[in-house]
N, CA and C of each residue as an Amber inpcrd file, in Angstrom:
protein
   585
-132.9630000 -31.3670000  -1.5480000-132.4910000 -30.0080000  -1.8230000
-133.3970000 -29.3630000  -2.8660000-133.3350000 -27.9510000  -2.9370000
-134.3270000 -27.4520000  -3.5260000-133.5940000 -26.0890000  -4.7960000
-134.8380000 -25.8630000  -5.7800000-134.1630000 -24.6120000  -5.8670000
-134.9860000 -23.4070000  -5.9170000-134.8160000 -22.4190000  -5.5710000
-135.5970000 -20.9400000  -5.0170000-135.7950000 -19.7720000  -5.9660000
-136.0450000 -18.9640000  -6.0170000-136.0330000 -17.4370000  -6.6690000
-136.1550000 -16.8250000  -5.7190000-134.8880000 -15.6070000  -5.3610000
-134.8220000 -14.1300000  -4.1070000-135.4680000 -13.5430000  -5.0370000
-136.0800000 -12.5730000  -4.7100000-136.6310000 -11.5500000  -5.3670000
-136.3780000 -10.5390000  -4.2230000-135.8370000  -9.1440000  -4.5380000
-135.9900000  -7.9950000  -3.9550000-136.2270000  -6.6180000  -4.7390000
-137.3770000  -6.0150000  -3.6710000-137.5690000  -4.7020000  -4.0930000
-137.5230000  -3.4020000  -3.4470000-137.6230000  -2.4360000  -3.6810000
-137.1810000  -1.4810000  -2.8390000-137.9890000  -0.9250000  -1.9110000
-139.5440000  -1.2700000  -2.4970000-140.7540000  -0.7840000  -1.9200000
-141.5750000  -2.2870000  -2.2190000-142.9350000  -2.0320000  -1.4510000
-143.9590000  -2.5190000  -1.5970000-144.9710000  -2.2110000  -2.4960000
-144.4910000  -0.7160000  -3.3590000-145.3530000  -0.5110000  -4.6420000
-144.7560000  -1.1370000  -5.4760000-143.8330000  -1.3340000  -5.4750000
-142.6260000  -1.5890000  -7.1320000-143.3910000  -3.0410000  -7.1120000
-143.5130000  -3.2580000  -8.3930000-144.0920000  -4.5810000  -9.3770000
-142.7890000  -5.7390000  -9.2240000-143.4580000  -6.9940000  -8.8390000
-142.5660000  -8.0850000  -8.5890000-142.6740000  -8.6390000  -9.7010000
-143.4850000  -8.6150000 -10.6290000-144.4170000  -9.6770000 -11.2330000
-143.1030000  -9.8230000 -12.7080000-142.3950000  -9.1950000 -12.7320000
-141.2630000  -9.6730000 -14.3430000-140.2930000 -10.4690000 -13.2160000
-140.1790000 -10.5750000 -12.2720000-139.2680000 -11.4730000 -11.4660000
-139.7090000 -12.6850000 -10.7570000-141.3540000 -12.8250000 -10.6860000
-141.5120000 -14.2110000 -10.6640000-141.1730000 -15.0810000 -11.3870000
-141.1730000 -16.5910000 -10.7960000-141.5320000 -17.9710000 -11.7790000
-142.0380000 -18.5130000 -10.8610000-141.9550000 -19.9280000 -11.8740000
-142.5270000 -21.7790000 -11.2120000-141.8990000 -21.9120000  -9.9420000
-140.7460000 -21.2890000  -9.9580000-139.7080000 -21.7810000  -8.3910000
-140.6820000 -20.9460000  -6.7100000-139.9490000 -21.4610000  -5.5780000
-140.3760000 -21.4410000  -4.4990000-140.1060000 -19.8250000  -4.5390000
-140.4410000 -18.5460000  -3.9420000-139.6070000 -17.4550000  -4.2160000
-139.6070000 -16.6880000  -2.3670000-138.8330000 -16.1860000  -2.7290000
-138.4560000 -15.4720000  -1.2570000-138.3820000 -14.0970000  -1.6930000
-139.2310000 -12.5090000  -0.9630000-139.3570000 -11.7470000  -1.5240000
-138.7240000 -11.0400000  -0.1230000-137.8050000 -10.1080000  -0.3850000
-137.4130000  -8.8150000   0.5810000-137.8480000  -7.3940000  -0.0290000
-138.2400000  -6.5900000   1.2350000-138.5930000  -5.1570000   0.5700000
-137.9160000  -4.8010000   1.2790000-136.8640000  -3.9950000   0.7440000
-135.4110000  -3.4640000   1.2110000-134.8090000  -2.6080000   0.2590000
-134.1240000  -1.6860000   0.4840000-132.7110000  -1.3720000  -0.3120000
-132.0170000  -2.1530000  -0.5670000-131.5830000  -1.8340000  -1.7290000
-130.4910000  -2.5700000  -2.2640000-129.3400000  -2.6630000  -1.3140000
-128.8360000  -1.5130000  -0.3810000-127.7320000  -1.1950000   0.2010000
-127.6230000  -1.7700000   1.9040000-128.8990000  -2.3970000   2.0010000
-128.9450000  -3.4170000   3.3200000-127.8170000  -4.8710000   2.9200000
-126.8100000  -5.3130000   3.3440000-126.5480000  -6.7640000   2.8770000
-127.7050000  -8.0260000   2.6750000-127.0580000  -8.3570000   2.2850000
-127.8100000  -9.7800000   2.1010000-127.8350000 -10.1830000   2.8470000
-127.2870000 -10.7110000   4.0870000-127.3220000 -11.0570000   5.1070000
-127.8500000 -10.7980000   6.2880000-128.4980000  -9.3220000   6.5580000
-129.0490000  -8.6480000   7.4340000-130.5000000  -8.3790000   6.6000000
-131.1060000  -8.9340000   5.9690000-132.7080000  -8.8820000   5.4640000
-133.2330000 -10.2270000   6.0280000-134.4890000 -10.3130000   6.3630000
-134.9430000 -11.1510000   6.4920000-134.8980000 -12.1340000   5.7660000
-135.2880000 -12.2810000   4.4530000-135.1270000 -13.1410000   3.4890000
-133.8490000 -13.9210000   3.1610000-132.6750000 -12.9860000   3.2580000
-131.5030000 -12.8360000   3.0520000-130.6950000 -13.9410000   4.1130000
-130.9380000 -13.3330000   5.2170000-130.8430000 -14.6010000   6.7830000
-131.6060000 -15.7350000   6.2200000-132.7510000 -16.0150000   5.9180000
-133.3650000 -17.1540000   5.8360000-132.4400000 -18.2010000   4.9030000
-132.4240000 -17.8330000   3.6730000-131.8080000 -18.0730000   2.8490000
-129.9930000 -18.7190000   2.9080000-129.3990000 -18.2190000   4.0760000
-128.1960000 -17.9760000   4.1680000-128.4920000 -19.6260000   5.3030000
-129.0850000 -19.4700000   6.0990000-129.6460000 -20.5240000   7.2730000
-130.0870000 -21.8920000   6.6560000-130.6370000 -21.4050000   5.6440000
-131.1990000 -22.6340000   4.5220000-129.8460000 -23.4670000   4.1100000
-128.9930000 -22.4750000   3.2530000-128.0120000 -23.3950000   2.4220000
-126.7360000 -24.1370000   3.5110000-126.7090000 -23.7090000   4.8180000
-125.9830000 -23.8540000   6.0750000-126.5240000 -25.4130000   6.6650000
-128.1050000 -25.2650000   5.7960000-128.1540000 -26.9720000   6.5880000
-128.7870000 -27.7800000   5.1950000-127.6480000 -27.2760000   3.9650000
-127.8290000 -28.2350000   3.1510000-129.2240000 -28.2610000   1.9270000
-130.3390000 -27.3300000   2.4220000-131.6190000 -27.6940000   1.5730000
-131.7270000 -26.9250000   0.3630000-130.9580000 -25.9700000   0.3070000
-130.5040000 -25.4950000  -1.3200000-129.7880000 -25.5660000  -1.9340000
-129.9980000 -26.3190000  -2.8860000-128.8590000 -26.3090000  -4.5020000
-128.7290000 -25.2220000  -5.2990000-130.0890000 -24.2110000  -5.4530000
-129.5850000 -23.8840000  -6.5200000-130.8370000 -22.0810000  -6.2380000
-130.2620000 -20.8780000  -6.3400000-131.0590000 -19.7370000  -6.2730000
-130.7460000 -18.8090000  -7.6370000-132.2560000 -18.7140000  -8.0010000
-132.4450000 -17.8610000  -9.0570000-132.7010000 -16.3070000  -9.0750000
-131.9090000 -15.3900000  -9.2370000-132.3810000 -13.8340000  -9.2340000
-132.5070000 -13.3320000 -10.5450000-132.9900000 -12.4680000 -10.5530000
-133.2210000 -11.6260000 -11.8530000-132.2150000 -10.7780000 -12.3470000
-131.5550000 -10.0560000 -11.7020000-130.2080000  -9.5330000 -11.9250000
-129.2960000  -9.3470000 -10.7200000-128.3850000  -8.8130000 -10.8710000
-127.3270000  -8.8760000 -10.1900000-127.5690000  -8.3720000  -8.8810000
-128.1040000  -6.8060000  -9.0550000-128.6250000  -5.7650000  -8.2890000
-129.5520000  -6.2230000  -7.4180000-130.2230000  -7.2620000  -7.8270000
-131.4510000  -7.4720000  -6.6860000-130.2400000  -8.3710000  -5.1430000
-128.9790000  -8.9020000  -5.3410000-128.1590000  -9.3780000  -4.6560000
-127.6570000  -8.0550000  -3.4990000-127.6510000  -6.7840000  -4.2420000
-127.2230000  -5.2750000  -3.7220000-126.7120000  -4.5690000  -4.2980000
-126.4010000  -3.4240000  -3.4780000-126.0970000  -2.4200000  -4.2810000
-124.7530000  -1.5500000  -4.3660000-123.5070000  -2.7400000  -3.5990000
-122.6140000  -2.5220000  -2.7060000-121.6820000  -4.1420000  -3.4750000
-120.5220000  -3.4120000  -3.6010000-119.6330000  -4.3730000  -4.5700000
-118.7490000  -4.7770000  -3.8100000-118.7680000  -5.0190000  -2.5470000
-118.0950000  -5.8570000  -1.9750000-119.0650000  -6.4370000  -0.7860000
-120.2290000  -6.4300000  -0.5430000-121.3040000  -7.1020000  -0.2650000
-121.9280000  -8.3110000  -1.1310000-121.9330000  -8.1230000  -2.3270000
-122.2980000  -8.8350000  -3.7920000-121.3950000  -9.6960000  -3.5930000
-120.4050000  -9.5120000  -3.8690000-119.1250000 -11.1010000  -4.1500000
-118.8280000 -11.8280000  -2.8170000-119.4020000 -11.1240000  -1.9680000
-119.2630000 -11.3950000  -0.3500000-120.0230000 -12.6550000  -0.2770000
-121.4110000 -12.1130000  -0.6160000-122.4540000 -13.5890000  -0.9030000
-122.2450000 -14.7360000  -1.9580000-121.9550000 -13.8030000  -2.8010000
-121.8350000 -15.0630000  -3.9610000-120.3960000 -16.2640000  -3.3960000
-119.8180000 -14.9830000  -3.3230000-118.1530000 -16.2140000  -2.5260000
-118.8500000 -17.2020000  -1.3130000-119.7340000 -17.2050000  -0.5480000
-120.4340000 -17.9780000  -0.1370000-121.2260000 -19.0070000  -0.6170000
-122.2380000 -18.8500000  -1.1000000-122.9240000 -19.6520000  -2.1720000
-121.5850000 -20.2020000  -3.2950000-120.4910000 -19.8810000  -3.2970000
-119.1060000 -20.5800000  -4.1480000-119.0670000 -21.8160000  -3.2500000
-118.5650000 -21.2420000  -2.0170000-118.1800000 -22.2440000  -0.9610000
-118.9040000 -23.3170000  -0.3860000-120.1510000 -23.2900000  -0.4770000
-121.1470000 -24.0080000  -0.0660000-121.8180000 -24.7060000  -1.3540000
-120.9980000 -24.4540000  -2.4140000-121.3600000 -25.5610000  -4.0160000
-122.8150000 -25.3000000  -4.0200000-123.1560000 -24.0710000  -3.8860000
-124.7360000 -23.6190000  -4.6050000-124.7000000 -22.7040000  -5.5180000
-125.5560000 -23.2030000  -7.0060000-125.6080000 -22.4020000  -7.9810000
-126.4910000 -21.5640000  -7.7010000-125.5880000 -20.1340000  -8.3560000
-126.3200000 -18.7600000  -7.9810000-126.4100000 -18.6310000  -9.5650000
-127.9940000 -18.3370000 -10.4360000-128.1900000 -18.3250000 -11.5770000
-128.9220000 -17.2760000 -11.8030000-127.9360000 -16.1080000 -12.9100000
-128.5570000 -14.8510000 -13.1420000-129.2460000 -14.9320000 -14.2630000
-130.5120000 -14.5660000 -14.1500000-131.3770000 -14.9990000 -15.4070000
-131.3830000 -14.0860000 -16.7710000-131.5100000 -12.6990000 -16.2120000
-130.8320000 -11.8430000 -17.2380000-129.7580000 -11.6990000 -18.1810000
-128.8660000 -12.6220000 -17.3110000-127.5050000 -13.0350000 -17.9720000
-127.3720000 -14.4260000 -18.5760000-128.5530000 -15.2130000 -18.3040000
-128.0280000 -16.6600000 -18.5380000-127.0050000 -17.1390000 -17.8080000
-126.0990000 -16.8640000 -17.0140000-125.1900000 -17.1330000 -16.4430000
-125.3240000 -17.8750000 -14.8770000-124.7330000 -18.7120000 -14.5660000
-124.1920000 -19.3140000 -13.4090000-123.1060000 -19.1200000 -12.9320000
-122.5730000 -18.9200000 -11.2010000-121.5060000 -19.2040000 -10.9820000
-120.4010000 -20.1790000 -10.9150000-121.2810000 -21.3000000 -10.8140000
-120.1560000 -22.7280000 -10.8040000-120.6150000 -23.6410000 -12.0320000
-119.9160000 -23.7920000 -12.8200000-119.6070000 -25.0390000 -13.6020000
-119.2820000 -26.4230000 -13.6390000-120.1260000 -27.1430000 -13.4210000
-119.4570000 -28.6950000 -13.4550000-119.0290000 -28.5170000 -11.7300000
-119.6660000 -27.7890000 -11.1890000-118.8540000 -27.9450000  -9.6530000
-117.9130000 -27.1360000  -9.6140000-117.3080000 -26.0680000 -10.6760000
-116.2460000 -25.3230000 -10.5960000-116.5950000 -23.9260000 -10.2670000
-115.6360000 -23.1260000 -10.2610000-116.3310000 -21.7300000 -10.3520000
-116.3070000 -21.2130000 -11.7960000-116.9460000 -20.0520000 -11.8990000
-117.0550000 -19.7460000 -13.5840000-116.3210000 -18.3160000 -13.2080000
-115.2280000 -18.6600000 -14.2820000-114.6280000 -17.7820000 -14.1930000
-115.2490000 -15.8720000 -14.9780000-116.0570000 -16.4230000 -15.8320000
-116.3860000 -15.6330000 -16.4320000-117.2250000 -15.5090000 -16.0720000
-117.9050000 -15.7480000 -14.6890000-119.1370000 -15.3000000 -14.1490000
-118.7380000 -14.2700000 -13.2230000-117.2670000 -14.4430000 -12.7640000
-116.5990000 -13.6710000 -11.3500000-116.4660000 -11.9840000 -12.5420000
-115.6470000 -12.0770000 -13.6440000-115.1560000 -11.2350000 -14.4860000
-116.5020000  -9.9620000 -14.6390000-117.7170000 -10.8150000 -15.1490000
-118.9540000 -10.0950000 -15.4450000-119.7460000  -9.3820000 -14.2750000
-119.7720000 -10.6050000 -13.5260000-120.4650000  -9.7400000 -12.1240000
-119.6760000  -8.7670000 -11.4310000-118.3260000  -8.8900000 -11.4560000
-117.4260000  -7.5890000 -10.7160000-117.5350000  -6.1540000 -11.2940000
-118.3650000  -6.4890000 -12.9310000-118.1870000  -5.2660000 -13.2830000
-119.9060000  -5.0890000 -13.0690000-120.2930000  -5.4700000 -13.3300000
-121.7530000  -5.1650000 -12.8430000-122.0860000  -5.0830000 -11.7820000
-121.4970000  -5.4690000 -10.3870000-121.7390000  -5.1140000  -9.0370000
-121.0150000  -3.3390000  -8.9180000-119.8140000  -3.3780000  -9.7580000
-119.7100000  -1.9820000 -10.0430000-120.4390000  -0.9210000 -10.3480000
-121.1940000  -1.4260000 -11.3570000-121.5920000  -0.7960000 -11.9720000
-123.2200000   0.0100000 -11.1890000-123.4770000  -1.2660000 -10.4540000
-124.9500000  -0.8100000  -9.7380000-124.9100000  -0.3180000  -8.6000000
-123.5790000  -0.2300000  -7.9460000-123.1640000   0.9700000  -6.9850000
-122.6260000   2.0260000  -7.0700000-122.4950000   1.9280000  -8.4530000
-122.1660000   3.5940000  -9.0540000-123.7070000   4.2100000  -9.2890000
-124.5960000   3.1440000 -10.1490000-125.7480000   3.7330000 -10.0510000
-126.7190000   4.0090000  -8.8660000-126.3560000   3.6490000  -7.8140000
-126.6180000   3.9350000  -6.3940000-125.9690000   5.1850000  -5.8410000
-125.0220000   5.6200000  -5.9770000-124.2590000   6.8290000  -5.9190000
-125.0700000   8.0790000  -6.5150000-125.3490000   7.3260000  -7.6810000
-125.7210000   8.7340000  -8.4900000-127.2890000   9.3280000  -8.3160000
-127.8690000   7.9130000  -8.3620000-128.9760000   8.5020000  -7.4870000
-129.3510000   8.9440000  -6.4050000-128.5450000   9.0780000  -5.3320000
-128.2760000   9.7370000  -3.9580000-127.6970000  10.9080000  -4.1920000
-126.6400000  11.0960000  -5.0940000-126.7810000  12.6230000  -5.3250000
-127.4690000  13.2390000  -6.0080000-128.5690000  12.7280000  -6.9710000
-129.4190000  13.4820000  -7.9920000-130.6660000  13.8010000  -6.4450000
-130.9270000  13.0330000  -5.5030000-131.8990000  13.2760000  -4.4330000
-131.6540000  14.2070000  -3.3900000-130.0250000  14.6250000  -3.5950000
-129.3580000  15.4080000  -2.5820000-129.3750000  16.9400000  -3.3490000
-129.1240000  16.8630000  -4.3020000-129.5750000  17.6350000  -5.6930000
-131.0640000  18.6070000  -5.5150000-131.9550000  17.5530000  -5.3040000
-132.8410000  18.1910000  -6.0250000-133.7090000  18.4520000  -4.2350000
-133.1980000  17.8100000  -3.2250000-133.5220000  18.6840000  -2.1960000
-132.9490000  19.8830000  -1.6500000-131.7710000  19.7470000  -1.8490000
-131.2940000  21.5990000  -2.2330000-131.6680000  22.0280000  -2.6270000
-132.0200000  22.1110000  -3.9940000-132.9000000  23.2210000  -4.6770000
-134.2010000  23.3820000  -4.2920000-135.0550000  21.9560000  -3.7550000
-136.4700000  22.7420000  -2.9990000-136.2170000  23.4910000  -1.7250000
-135.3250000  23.3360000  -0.9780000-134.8000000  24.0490000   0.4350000
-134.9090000  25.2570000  -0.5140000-134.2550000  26.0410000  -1.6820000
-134.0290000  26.9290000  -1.7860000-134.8370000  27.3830000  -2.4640000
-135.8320000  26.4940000  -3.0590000-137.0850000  27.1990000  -3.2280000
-138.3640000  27.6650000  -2.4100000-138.0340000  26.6740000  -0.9880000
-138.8530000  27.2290000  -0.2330000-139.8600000  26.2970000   0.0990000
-140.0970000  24.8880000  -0.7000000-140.7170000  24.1610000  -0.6380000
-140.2120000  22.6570000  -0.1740000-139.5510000  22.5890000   0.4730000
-138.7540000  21.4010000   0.9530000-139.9660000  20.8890000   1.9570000
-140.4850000  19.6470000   2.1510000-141.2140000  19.1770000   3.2200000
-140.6960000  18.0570000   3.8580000-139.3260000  17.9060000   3.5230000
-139.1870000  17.0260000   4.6510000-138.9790000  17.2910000   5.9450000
-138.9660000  16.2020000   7.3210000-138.5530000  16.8600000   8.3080000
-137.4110000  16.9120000   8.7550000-137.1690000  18.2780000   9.4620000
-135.7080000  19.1630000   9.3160000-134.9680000  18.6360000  10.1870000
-133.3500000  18.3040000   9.7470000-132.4540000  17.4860000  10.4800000
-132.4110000  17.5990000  11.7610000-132.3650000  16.6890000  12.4340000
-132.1820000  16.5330000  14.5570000-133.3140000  16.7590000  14.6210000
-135.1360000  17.2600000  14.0220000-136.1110000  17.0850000  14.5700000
-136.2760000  15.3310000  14.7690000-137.3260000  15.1180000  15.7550000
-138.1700000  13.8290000  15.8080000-139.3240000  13.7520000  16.2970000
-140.2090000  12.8830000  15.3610000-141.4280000  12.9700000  14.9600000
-141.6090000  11.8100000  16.5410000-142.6530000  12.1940000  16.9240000
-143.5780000  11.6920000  18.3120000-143.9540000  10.5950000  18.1840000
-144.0310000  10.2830000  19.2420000-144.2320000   8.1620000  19.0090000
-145.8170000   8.3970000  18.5010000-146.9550000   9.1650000  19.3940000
-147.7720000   9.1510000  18.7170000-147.7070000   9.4290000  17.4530000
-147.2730000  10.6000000  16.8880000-147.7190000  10.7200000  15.5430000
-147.7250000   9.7630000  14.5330000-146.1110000   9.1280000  15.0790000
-145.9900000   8.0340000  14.2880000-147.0460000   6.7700000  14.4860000
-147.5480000   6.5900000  15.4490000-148.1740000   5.4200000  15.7500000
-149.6900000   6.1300000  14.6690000-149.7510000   6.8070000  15.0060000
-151.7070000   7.5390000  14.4490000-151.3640000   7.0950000  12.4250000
-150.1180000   7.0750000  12.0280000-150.0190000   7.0480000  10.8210000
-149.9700000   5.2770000  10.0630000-149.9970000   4.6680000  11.3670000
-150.2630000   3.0000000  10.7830000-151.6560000   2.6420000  11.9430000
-152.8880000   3.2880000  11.6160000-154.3050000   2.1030000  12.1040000
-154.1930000   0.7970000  12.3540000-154.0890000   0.4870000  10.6990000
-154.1990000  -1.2780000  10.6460000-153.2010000  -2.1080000  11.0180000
-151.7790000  -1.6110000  11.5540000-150.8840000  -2.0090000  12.0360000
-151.2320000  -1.9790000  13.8280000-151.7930000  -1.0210000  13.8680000
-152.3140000  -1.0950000  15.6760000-153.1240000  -1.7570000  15.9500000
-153.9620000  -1.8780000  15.2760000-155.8350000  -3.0640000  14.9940000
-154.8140000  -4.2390000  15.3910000-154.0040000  -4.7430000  14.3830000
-153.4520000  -6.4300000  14.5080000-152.7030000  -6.4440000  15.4510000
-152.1230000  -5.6140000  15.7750000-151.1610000  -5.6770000  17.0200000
-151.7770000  -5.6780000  18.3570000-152.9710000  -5.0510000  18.5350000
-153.8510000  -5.5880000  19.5230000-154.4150000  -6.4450000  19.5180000
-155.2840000  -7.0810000  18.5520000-155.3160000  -8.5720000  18.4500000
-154.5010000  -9.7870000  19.3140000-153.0770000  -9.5220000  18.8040000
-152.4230000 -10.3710000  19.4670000-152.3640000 -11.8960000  18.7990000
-152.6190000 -11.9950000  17.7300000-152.8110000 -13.4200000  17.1390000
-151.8030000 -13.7350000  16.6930000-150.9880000 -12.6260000  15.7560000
-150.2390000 -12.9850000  14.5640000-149.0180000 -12.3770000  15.2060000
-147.8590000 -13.1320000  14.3910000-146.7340000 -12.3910000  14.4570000
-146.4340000 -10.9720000  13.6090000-145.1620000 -10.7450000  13.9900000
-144.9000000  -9.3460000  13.3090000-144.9890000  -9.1390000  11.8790000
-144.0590000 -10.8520000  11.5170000-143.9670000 -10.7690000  10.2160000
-145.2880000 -10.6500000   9.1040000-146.1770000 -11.6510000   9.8910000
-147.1680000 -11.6180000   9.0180000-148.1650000 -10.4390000   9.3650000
-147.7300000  -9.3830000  10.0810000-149.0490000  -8.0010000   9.7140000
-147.7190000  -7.8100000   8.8980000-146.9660000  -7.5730000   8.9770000
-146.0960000  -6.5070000   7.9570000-146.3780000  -7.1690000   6.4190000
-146.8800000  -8.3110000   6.4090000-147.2210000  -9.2340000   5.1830000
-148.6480000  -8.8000000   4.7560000-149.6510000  -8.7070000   5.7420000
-150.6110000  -8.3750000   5.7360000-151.0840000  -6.9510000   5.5410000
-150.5550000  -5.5290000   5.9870000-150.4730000  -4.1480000   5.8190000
-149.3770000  -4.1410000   4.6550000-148.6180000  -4.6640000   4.1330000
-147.8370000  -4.2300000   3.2600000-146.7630000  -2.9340000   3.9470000
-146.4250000  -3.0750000   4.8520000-145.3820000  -1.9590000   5.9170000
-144.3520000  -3.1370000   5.9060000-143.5370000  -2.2790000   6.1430000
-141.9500000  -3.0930000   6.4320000-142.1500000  -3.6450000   7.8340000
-141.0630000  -5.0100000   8.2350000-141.7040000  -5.4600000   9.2030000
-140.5450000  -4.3560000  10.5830000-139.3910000  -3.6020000  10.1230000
-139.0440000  -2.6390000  11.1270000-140.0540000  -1.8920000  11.4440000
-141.2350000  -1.0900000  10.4030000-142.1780000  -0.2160000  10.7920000
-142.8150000  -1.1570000  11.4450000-143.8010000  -2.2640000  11.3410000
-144.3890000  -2.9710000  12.5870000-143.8680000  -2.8630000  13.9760000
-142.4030000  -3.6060000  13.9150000-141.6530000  -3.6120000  14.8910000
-141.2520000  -2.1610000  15.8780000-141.6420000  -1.3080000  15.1250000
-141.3270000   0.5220000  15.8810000-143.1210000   0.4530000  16.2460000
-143.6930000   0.7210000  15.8970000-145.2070000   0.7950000  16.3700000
-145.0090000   0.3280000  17.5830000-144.6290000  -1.4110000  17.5220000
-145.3960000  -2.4660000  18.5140000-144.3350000  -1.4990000  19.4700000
-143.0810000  -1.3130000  19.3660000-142.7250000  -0.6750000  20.1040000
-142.7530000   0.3040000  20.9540000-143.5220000   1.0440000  20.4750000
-144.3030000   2.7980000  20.8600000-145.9490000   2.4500000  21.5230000
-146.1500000   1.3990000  21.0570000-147.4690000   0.6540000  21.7460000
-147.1490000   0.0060000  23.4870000-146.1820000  -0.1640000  23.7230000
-145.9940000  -0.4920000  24.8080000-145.0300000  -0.0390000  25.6210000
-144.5570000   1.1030000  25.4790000-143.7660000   2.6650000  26.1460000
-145.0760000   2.3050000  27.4220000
């Protein structure tokens, strides 16, 4: 049995590097507001402790688990059940004790899984916010609701995702590893590549 570091970020610009260590690490580029369970990493991880090879996963805070407070205890109540320590490093804290649960780990994280889906809230309306006011300034560029953007266009906007995908060597995961694109954007290309 082993023990790991999840790491998740929201993008492929955002800096991983205060959430590495020494441990094995598993990295998702996701929203916070995807479950844990539906990320790649997240499945892997979940598949892992199902046949026994993890003891013990390290995150950096709470939030990198999600951004959704009944998704958060959803997993962790899993990793309860399956006697794997989930260890928040920010907090010093573990969920199980001696094999038990920590009670004062359930108390802290309920309010902090709170707490980071309130701050998920608020930043969806400060973005809802402040695209109203460019609509009404006149400068809004996003594209306008019920339009959709053309398989070409979309395809002309990832090259190096079409280069490897004609190739044919590699899997999905690893161009999306390799271009730094999410591996759904791979997966929509390869898709529009063979319409």
């Amino acid at each position: 049995m082993k023990s790991i570091k999840y790491i998740r970020v929201s993008s492929r610009d955002q800096n991983v590097d205060r959430q590495l260590s020494d441990l094995e690490y598993y990295i998702d580029y996701c929203s916070g507001s995807i479950k844990f369970e539906d990320r790649p990493f997240g499945k892997r991880i979940i598949q892992e402790v199902e046949k026994g090879l993890i003891e013990k996963i390290h995150v950096h805070s709470i939030d990198r688990l999600g951004r959704n407070t009944v998704d958060i205890l959803t997993t962790i109540d899993f990793f309860n059940k399956k006697g794997v320590i989930l260890y928040i490093e920010n907090l010093g804290i573990s969920n199980l004790l001696n094999g038990k649960v920590n009670e004062v780990f359930n108390l802290i994280i309920s309010v902090l899984a709170n707490v980071s889906e309130m701050e998920r809230r608020t930043l969806l309306e400060r973005q809802q916010e402040g695209i109203q006011k460019a609509i009404q300034k006149g400068i809004y560029k996003g594209r306008l609701k019920g339009t959709k953007e053309s398989s070409e266009k979309f395809i002309s906007k990832y090259p190096h995702v079409v280069k490897l995908l004609k190739k044919g060597n590699l899997s999905l995961q690893e161009i999306a590893l390799i271009t730094k694109v999410s591996k759904s954007t791979v997966f929509k290309v390869n898709k529009y590549l063979h319409i």
